[in-house]
Residue, then its C-alpha position, 0 to 999 in steps of 0.5 A: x565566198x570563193x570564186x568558181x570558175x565559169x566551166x562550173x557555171x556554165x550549164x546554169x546560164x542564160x542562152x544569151x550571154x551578151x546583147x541584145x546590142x541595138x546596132x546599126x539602124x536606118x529606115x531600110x534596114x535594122x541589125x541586132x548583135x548578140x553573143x550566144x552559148x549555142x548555136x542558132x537561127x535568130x530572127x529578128x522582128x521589128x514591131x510598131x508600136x503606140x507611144x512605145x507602149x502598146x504593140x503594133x503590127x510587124x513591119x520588119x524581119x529578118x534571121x541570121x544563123x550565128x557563128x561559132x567562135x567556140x564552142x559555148x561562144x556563138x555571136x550573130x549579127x541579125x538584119x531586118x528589112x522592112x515589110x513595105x515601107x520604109x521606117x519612118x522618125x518620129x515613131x517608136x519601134x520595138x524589136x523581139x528575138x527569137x532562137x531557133x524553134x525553143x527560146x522566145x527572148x525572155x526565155x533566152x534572156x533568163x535562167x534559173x536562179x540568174x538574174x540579169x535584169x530586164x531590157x525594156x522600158x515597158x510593160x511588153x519586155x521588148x526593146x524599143x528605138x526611134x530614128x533620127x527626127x525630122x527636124x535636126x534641131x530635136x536629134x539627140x546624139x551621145x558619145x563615149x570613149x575610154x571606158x576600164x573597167x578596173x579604173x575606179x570610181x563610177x562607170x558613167x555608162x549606166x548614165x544614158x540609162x536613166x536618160x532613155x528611161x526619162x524619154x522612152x515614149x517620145x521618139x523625137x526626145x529620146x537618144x538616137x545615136x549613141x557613138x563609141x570612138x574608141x578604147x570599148x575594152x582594154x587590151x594592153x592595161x588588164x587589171x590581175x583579177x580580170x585577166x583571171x577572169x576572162x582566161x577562165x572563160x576563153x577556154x571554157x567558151x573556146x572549148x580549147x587552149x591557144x598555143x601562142x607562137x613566142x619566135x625563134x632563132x637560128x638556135x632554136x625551132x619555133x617555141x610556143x606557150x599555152x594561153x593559160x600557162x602566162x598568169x595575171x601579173x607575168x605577162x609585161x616582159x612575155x609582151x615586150x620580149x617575145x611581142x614587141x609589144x610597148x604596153x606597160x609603165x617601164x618601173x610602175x609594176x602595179x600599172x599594165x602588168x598583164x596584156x590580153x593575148x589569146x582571141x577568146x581573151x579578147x573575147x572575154x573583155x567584150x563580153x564583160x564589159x557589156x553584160x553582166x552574165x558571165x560575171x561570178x558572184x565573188x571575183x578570183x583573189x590572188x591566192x587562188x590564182x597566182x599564190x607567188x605575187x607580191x602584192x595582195x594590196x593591189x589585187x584586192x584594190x582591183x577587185x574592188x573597182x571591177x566589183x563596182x564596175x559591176x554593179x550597174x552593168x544591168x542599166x548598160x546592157x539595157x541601154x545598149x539593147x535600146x539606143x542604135x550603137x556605133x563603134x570604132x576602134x582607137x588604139x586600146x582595144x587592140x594594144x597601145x600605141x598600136x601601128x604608132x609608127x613605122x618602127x611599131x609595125x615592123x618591131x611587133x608585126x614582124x614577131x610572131x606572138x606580136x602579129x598574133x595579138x594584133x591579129x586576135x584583137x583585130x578578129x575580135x574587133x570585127x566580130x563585136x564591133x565592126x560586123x554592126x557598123x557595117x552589116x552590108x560587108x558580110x553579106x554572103x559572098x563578100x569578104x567579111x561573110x568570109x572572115x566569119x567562114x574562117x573564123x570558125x574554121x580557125x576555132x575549130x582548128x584551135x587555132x592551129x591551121x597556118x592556111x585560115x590564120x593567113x586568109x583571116x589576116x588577109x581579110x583584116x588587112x594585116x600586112x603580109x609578112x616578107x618571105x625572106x626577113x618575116x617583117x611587115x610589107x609596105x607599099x608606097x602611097x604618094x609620097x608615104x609609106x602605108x601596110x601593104x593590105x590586100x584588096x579584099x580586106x575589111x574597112x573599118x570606116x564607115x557613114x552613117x547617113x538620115x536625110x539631115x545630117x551624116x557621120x563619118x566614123x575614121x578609121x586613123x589606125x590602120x591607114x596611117x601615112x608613114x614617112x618613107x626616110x630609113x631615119x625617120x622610122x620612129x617619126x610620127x605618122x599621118x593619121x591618114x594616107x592620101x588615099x585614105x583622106x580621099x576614100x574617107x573624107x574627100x569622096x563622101x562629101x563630094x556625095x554630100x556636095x552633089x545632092x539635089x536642090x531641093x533635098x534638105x541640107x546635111x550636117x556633116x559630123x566627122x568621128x576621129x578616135x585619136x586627137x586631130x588638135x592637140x595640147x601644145x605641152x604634148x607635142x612639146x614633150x613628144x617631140x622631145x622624146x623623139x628627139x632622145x628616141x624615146x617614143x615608145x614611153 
């Protein structure tokens, strides 16, 4: 069977082409991500129901009109608030969707001749949730991380599946939360065949091709490349050389040979990693892609772990459609080490192809994790409702206009780069030096709060303390700057310190992506390598 590209398929998809995603979901507010083919109005709708089973009255709704991140790609955030009182633990809820004044979601879900399987554990078809119980000693809460899709073996995702299956009728047993720390998609270790797929389908989706800045020099004016020229396999010395970017094992070429650059590449990873609609039936094999790579071996080793990576993403997606779902970022889902240290920053921010490809996964962060965690920072008229104004912008553009790339790196919190040297601006925080953001930017941290216990979700990537020593540029960071130790730990539980008497006492669960305790051999060997100016191994 031979591969066919996504332009050739795409009129016989499905409207939604990934989600629904249950996200962010408290008693005064539940939001639904989902990623479209066309431009919409969702509304959302939430119903109660009886064991789950049997459909109640409606008691909440909401619409959102999507984004167009292209023009086959259109994603929304849609938040529903209740219809007078507030939503109560111990029941199970149940949301639809609609899409405009022609789709109902089965309709949207569906498309003829593609099965992507179903979304509910009951005979209405609808997705279903409960909030956290009453009592803390009932709250089921599960984690997840690293999840890579060419990684062999079996995904254990589709786990949590069968758990909500076993337990969809009884509010206070089924999983309430669901926590993903990090590394949903990877970036910077792209399996050849996958890489083929999701280049495919950013131009398809986008509808255009990015043009990525490589650099100059005093010889030469500003080079650029297009997306699709820089084949599976050819990217780990485009990434270094032009990116500054440390991904790949130095002499391992059947490790992290290609690196996600283009925003509709990140995308893409998204997309596939939790759904199983832009899937082909038969993956791309080497000859159809890149006929001059040395080894088919490893090709067809990758084909075979994405097409059981495959297999089960109609139980993840299920899943995802009916657990509230909060994500954060760790390093992988942008670049590893990304911001490791202060020689990081200013090696790969400083370049312009490195700063692109931090800034397109940084978008495509915000776009599909981060609008869902915190909902309340795109509401209109503050800075994440204008990212998303830019966002479209920028596509419609493609991606062309310097103007709306500065704003969208001014709202992700990019460091504005010095005039004269082109290099990563800091500023001083106590004694630390951390990336000199703007004060409108996005922040990435959040809490997630029921009355008996709260989660701080960290965000110890992008306010990182660096020490300020011109010698110790390579010197391991503090995962967090005094402020923002103040702003993400220390403020939250002085609130949680202050509440009344008589209010129930709260658990305080604290989500840090990268290790705050580590292996004594790891830091033996770290040290080591800093001490022979080897970190970026």
């Amino acid at each position: 069977m031979t591969w066919i590209p996504l332009s050739d398929r795409l009129d016989k998809l499905p409207l939604i082409l990934a989600g629904p995603i249950l996200r962010r979901t408290e008693s005064e507010t539940v939001t639904v991500w989902v990623a479209l083919k066309a431009a919409c109005c969702v509304y959302l709708e939430i119903y109660a129901t009886e064991g789950g089973a049997r459909l109640g009255g409606l008691v909440g709704s909401g619409s959102r009109t999507t984004v167009a991140l292209g023009t086959a790609l259109h994603v929304v955030a849609v938040s529903a608030k209740p219809i007078g009182s507030f939503l109560q633990p111990g029941q199970v809820y149940a949301y639809d969707l609609k899409f405009g004044k022609d789709y109902i979601l089965e309709q949207a879900l569906h498309a003829a001749g593609v099965s992507a399987g179903g979304i509910s554990y009951f005979d209405h078809q609808l997705p279903t949730f409960a909030l956290p119980p009453a009592d803390l000693n009932q709250l089921q809460i599960l984690h997840g991380s690293c999840r890579k899709a060419h990684g062999g073996g079996q995904d254990t995702l589709p786990i949590l599946d069968s758990l909500i299956h076993h337990s969809a009728a009884l509010a206070n047993t089924r999983p309430h939360q669901l926590f993903f720390t990090g590394d949903q998609v990877y970036g910077d270790e792209v399996a050849d065949p996958f890489l083929a797929m999701m280049t495919d389908a950013a131009e398809t989706l986008l509808g255009w091709d990015e043009c990525l800045p490589l650099g100059q020099n005093s010889q030469q004016p500003q080079r650029f490349a297009q997306l699709k020229t820089l084949k599976p396999g050819q990217r780990s010395q485009v990434a270094r050389k032009f990116g500054g970017l440390t991904a790949g094992l130095t002499n391992k070429p059947q490790h992290a040979k290609s690196h996600l650059f283009g925003l509709g590449e990140y995308c893409a990873a998204y997309l596939l990693a939790w759904s199983p609609v832009l899937w082909p039936q038969a993956l791309p094999q080497q000859q159809e892609i890149n006929p001059q790579g040395q080894s088919t071996r490893q090709w067809d080793l990758k084909v075979a772990a994405l097409q059981e990576f495959q297999r089960t993403l109609w139980k993840v997606r299920r899943s995802l459609a009916n657990v509230p779902t909060y994500m954060i970022f760790d390093d992988h889902d942008i670049s590893d080490d990304w911001y490791l240290n202060r020689a990081w920053c200013t090696e790969v921010l400083g370049k312009p192809l490195g700063r692109r490809v931090v800034q397109n996964g940084l978008l495509a962060y915000a776009l599909f994790q981060a609008w869902g965690n915190t909902p309340g920072q795109f509401q209109p008229g503050l800075p994440g409702e204008k990212l998303l104004v830019a966002a479209q912008k920028w596509s419609a553009s493609a991606g062309t206009d310097p103007e709306v790339g500065a704003q969208i790196a001014a709202y992700l919190g990019l460091p504005a780069p010095d005039p004269n040297s082109g290099l990563p601006l800091f500023k001083q925080d106590q004694d630390l030096l951390v990336l000199d953001r703007e004060p409108l930017a996005l922040d990435w941290h959040y809490i997630v709060r029921s009355h008996n216990h709260e989660v701080l979700v960290l965000d110890t990537r992008t306010w990182r303390g660096y020490p300020p020593e011109p010698d110790a540029a390579k010197a391991p960071p503090r995962l967090l700057s005094p402020s923002a130790f103040k702003q993400q730990i220390q403020i939250p539980l002085a609130q949680t310190a202050q509440l009344p008497p008589n209010a129930p006492s709260r658990v305080t669960l604290v989500v840090a992506p990268t290790n705050l305790i580590s292996l004594r051999i790891i830091d033996l060997v770290q040290t080591w390598d800093l001490q022979q100016g080897n970190v970026f191994n």
